[in-house]
C-alpha positions as CSV (number, residue, x, y, z in Angstrom):
1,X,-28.4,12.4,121.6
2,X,-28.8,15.2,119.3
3,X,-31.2,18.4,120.6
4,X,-33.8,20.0,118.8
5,X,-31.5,22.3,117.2
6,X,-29.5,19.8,115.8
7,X,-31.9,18.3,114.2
8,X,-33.5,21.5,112.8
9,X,-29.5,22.4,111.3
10,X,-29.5,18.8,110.1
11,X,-33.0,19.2,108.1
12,X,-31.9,22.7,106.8
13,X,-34.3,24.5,109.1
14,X,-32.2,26.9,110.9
15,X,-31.2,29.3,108.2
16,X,-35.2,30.0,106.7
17,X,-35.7,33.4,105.9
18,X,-38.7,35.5,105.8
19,X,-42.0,35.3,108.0
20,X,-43.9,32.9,105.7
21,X,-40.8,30.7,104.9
22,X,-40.1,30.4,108.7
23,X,-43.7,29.5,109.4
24,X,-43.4,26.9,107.5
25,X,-40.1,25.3,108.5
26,X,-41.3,25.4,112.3
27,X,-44.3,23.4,110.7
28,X,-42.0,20.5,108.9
29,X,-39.8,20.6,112.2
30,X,-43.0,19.8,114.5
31,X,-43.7,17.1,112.1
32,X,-40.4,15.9,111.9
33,X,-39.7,15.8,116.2
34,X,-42.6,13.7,116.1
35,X,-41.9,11.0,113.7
36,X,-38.1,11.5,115.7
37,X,-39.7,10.6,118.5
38,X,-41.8,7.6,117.5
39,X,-40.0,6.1,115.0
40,X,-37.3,3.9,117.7
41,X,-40.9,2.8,119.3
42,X,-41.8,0.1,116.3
43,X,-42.3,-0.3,112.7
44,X,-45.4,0.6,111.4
45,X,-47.0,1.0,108.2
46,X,-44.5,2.4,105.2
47,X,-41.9,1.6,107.7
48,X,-41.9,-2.2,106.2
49,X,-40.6,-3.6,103.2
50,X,-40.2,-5.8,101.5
51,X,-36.8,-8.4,101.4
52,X,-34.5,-9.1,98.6
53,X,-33.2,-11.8,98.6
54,X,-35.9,-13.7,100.6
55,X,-34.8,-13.8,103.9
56,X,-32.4,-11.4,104.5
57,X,-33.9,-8.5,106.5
58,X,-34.8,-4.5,105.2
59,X,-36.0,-3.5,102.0
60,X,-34.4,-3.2,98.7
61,X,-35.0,0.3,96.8
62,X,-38.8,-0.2,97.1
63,X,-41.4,1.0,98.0
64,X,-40.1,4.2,97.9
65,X,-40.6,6.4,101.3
66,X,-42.0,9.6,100.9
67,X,-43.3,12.1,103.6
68,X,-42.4,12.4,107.3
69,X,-40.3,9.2,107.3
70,X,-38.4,10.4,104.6
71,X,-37.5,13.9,106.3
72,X,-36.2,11.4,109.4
73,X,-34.1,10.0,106.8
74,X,-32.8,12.7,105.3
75,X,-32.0,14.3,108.9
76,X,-29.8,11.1,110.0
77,X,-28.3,11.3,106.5
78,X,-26.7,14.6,106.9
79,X,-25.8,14.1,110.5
80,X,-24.0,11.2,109.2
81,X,-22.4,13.2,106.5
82,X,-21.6,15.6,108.7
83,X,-19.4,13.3,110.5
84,X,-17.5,11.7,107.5
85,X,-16.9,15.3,106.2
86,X,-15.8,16.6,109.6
87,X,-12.6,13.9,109.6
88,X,-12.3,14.6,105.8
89,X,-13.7,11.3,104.6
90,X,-14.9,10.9,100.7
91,X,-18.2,11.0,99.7
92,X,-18.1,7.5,99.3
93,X,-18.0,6.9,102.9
94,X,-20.8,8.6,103.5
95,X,-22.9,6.1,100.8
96,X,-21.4,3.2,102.3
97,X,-23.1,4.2,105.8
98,X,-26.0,5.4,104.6
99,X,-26.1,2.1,102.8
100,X,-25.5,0.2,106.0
101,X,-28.2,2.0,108.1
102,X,-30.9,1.7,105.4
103,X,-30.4,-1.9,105.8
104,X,-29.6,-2.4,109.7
105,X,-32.3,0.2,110.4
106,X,-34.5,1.9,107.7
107,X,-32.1,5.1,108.6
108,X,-34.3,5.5,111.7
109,X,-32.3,5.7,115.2
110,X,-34.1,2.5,116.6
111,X,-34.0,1.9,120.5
112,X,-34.6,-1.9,119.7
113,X,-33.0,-4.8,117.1
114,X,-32.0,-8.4,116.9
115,X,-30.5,-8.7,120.9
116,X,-29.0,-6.0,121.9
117,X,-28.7,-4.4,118.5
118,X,-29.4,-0.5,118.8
119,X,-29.5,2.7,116.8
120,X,-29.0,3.5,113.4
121,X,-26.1,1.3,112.4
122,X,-27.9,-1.5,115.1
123,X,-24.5,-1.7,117.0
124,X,-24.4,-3.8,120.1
125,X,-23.2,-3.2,123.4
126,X,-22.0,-6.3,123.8
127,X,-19.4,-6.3,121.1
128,X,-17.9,-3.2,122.1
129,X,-19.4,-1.0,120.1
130,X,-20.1,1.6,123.3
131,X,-23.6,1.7,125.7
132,X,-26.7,1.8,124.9
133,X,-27.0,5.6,125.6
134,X,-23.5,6.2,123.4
135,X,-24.8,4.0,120.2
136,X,-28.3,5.8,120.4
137,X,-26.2,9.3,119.8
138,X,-26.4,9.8,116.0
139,X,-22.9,11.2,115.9
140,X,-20.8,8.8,117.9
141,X,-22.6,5.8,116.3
142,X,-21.5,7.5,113.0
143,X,-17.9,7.9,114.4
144,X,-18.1,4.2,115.4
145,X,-19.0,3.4,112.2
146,X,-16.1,4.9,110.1
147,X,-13.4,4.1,112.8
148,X,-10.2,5.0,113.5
149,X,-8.0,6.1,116.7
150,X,-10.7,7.0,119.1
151,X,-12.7,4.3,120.4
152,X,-15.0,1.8,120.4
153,X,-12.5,-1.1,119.7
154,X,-14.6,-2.9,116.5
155,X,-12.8,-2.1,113.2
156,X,-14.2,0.6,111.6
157,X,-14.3,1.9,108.3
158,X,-11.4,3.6,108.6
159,X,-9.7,0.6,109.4
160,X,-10.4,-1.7,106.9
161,X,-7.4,-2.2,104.0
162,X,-8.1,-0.8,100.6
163,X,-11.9,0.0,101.2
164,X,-12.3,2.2,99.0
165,X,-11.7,-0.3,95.8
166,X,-13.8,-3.3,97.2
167,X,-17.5,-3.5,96.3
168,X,-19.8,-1.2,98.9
169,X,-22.0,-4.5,99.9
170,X,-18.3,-6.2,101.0
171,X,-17.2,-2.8,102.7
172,X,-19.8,-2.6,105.1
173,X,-20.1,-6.2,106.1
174,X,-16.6,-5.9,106.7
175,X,-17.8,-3.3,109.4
176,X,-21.0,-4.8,110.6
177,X,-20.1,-8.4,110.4
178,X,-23.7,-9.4,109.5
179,X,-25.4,-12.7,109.2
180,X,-26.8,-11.3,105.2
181,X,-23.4,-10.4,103.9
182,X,-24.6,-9.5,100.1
183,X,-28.0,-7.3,101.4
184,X,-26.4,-3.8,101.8
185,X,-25.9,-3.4,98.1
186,X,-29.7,-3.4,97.3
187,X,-29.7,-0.3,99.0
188,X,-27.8,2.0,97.4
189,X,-30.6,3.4,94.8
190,X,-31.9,4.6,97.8
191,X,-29.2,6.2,99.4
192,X,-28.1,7.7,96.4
193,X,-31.4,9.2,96.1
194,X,-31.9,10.3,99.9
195,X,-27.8,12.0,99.4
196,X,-29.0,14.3,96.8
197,X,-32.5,15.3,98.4
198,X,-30.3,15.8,101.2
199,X,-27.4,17.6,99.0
200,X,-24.7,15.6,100.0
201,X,-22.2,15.3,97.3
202,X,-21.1,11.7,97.3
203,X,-18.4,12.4,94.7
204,X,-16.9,14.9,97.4
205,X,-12.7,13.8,97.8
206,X,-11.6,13.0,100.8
207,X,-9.0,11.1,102.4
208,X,-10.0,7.7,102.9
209,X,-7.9,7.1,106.2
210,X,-8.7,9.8,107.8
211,X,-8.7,9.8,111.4
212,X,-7.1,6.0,111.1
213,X,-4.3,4.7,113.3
214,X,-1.1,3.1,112.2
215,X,-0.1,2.6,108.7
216,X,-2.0,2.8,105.3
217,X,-2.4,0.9,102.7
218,X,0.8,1.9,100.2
219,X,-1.6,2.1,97.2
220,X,-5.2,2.1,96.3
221,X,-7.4,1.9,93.1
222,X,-10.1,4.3,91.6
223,X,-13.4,4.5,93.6
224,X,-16.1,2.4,92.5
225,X,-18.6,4.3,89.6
226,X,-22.1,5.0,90.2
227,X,-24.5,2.1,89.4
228,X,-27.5,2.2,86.8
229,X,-30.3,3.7,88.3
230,X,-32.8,0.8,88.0
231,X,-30.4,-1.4,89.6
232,X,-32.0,-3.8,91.9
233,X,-30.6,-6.3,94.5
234,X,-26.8,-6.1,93.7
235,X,-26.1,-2.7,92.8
236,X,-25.9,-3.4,88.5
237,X,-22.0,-3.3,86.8
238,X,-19.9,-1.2,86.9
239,X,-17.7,0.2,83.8
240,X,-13.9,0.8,84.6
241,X,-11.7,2.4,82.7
242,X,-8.9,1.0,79.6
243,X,-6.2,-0.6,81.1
244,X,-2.6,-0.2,79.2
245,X,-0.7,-2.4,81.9
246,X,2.3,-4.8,81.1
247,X,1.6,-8.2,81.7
248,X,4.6,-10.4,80.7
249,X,3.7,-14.2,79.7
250,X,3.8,-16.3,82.6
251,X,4.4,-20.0,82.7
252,X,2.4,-22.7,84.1
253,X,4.1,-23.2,87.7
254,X,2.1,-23.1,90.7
255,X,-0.2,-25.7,91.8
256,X,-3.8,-24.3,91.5
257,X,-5.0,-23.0,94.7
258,X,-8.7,-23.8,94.2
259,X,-7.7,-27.7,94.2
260,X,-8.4,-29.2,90.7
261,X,-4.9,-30.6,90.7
262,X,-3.9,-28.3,87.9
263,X,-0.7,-26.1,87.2
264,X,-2.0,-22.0,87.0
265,X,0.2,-19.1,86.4
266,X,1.7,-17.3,89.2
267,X,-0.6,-13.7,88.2
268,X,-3.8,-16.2,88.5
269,X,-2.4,-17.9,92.1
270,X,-2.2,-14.1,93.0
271,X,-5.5,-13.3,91.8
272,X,-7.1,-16.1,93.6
273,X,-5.7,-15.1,96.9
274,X,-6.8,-11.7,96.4
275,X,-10.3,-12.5,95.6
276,X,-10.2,-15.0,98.6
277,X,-9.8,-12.3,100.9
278,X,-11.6,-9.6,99.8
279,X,-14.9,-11.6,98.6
280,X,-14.9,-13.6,101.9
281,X,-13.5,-16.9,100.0
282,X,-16.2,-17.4,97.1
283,X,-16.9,-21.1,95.2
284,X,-14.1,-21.2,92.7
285,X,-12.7,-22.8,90.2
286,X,-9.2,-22.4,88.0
287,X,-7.4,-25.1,86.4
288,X,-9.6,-27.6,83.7
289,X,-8.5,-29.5,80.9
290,X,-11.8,-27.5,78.8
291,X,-11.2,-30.7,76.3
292,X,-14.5,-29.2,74.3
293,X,-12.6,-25.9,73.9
294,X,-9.0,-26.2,73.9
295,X,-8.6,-22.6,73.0
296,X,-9.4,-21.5,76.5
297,X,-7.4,-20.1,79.5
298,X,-8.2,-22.7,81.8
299,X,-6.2,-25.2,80.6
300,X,-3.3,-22.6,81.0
301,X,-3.8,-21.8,83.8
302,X,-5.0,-18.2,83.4
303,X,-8.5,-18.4,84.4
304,X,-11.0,-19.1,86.7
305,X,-14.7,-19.1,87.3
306,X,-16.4,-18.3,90.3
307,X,-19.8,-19.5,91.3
308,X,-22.8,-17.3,92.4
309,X,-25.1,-20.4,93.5
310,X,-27.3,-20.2,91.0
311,X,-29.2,-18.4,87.8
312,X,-28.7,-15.2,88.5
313,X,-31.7,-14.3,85.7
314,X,-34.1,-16.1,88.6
315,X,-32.0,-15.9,91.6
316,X,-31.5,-12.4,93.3
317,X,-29.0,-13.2,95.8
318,X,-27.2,-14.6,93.1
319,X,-26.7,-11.6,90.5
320,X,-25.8,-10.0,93.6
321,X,-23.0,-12.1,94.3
322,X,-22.0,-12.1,90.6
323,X,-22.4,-8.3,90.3
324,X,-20.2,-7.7,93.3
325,X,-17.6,-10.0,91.9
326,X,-17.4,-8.4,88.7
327,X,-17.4,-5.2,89.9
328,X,-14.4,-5.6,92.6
329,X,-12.4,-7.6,89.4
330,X,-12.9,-4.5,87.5
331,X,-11.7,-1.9,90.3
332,X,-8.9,-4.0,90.5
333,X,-8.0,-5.2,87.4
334,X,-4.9,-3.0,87.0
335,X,-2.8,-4.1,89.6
336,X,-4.1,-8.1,89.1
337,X,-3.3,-8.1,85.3
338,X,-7.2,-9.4,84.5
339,X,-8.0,-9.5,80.4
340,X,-11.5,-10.0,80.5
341,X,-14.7,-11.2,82.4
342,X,-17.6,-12.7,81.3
343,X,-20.9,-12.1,83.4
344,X,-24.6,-12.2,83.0
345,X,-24.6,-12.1,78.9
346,X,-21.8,-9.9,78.7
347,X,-18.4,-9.1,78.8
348,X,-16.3,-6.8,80.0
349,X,-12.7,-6.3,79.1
350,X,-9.5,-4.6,79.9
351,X,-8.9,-2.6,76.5
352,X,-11.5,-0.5,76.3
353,X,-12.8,-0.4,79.9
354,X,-16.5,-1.2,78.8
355,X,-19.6,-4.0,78.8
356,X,-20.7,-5.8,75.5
357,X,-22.7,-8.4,74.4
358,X,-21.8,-11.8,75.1
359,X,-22.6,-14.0,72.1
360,X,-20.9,-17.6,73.5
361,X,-17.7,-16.9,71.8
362,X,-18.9,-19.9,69.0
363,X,-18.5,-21.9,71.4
364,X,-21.4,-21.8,74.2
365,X,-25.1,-21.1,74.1
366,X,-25.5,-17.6,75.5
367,X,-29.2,-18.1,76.5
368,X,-28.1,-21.2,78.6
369,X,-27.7,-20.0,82.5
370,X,-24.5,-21.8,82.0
371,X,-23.0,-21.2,78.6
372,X,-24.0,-17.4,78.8
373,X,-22.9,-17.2,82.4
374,X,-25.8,-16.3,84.1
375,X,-24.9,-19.0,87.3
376,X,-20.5,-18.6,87.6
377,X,-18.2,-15.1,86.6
378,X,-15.3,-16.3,84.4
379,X,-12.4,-14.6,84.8
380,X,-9.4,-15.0,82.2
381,X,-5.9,-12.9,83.6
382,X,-2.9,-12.0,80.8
């Protein structure tokens, strides 16, 4: 576990100057060991919010902690950071684990959790993750948490193919394996805003592998950009950047790996595969004859729409879903050939790298949840 002076360095205690100034860190330091001490011993008060999605566990961005819980937070935060800039690690990895522990643990070093689930990342004992006494150290749980050559055995971080492209909420239940795969993006408001009272620079660079065993990805794309700031429940979308690639024209001759019986290009097989594996397999579909709009990709075979489980103007969980698929699309829309993507009233497209206005296209009515794509991402490829 971490002493009492690690926990003043962490807060930025043990560098105050002057009589008065000192006086007054000793003060926020007694007030901060206390709350340290009896946060792991239960949940009280502003401790608890409230879920979003309903029924996934933790809070979402709100209420917003202020006061001696927030100093805990903050404390964890740059121990964590700490670690991840130690091994070199990006900035990014430290907002994907402070994303994680908001939502395993409110950032709070917790001596309880579902079964055997402990400390700030709520790793378990009995999945390998180390003892009880290990996980409930700040800095190994951290270490466990980003991975690499030392152990515990879980894949970490670190180990985890082209993480640095795929949408945070997908990167850290990649990690954590978690039974509320889309509830760590609601949290990055929150972390963004606990990084920079804690002045950690998330946009620090880094080697993503660092401290990772055996061999590396051969290439990977531009991290993801910060979301908008009132982005609730799914982390909002993204912008990318023009993309000049070279897409030759492809002919209709694989069989449609979604299963409508339809004839897709080999660049939208690929894609599909892709966004199987890295969006832990979503509802989609490719291939359709579109007989009431001839003009689109589907019947060539160059797109496909992906389902979020509902209207995502009513559903939470669902712009979630639909903002993490957009977003991943996007970060990886160089090396997949994608053209465009239509999304929650808008659309995004290669070209120019930016968001517009969906207006149906003619075609569709762009208030219907449906024919303004509010319930399923459409994705056309060249």
């Amino acid at each position: 576990m971490y002493s009492a002076r690690d926990l003043a360095d962490a807060a930025g205690l043990g560098s105050a100057g002057g009589l008065v100034t000192k006086v007054a860190a000793v003060g926020a330091f007694v007030v901060l060991m206390v709350v340290v001490m009896l946060a792991p011993f239960g949940a009280r008060g502003d401790q608890v919010s409230a879920a979003c999605p309903p029924g996934a566990p933790g809070g979402a961005n709100d209420p917003q902690i202020r006061g001696p819980l927030r100093v805990v937070q903050i404390s964890y935060a740059r121990i964590i950071d700490k670690v991840a800039a130690d091994r070199g690690l990006p900035g990014q990895a430290t907002l994907v684990a402070l994303m994680t522990a908001l939502q395993e643990s409110q950032l709070q070093n917790l001596t309880y959790g579902d079964r055997d689930s402990v400390g700030l990342f709520q790793q378990r004992p009995s999945a390998g993750w180390g003892t009880v006494q290990q996980i409930l150290d700040p800095v190994y749980s951290a270490e466990a948490f980003f991975g690499g050559v030392n152990p515990p055995s879980p894949p970490g971080l670190v180990d985890i193919d082209g993480w640095d492209s795929m949408p945070y909420t997908v990167v850290a239940q990649a990690v954590q394996v978690s039974a509320f795969p889309d509830a760590y993006a609601r949290h990055e408001d929150t972390a963004r805003e606990i990084a920079e009272e804690a002045g950690i620079d998330l946009n620090r660079a880094g080697d993503p592998y660092a401290g990772r065993s055996g061999p590396r990805p051969v290439t990977t794309v531009a991290p993801l950009t910060a979301a908008p700031a009132n982005a609730q429940c799914g982390g909002g979308l993204i912008n990318g950047r023009p993309i000049a690639g070279n897409w030759p024209t492809e002919q209709q001759s694989v069989p449609d790996p979604t299963g409508t019986g339809g004839m897709v290009t080999p660049r939208t097989a690929a894609w599909v595969r892709a966004a199987q594996a890295a969006l832990q397999r979503p509802t989609m579909s490719c291939w359709d004859a579109h007989l009431w709009n001839p003009t689109s990709d589907h019947p060539l075979g160059k797109a496909c729409d992906l389902f979020v489980g509902g209207d995502g103007r009513k559903l939470a969980a669902a712009r979630a879903k639909g903002d993490q698929i957009a977003n991943w699309t996007i970060q990886t829309a160089d090396r997949t050939g994608v053209r465009y993507i239509i999304w929650y009233g808008r659309i995004w497209s290669a070209r120019t790298g930016q968001w517009r206005e969906y207006n149906g296209g003619g075609v569709y009515n762009p208030t219907d949840a449906t024919g303004g794509h509010y319930d399923h991402v459409h994705v056309s490829l060249y």
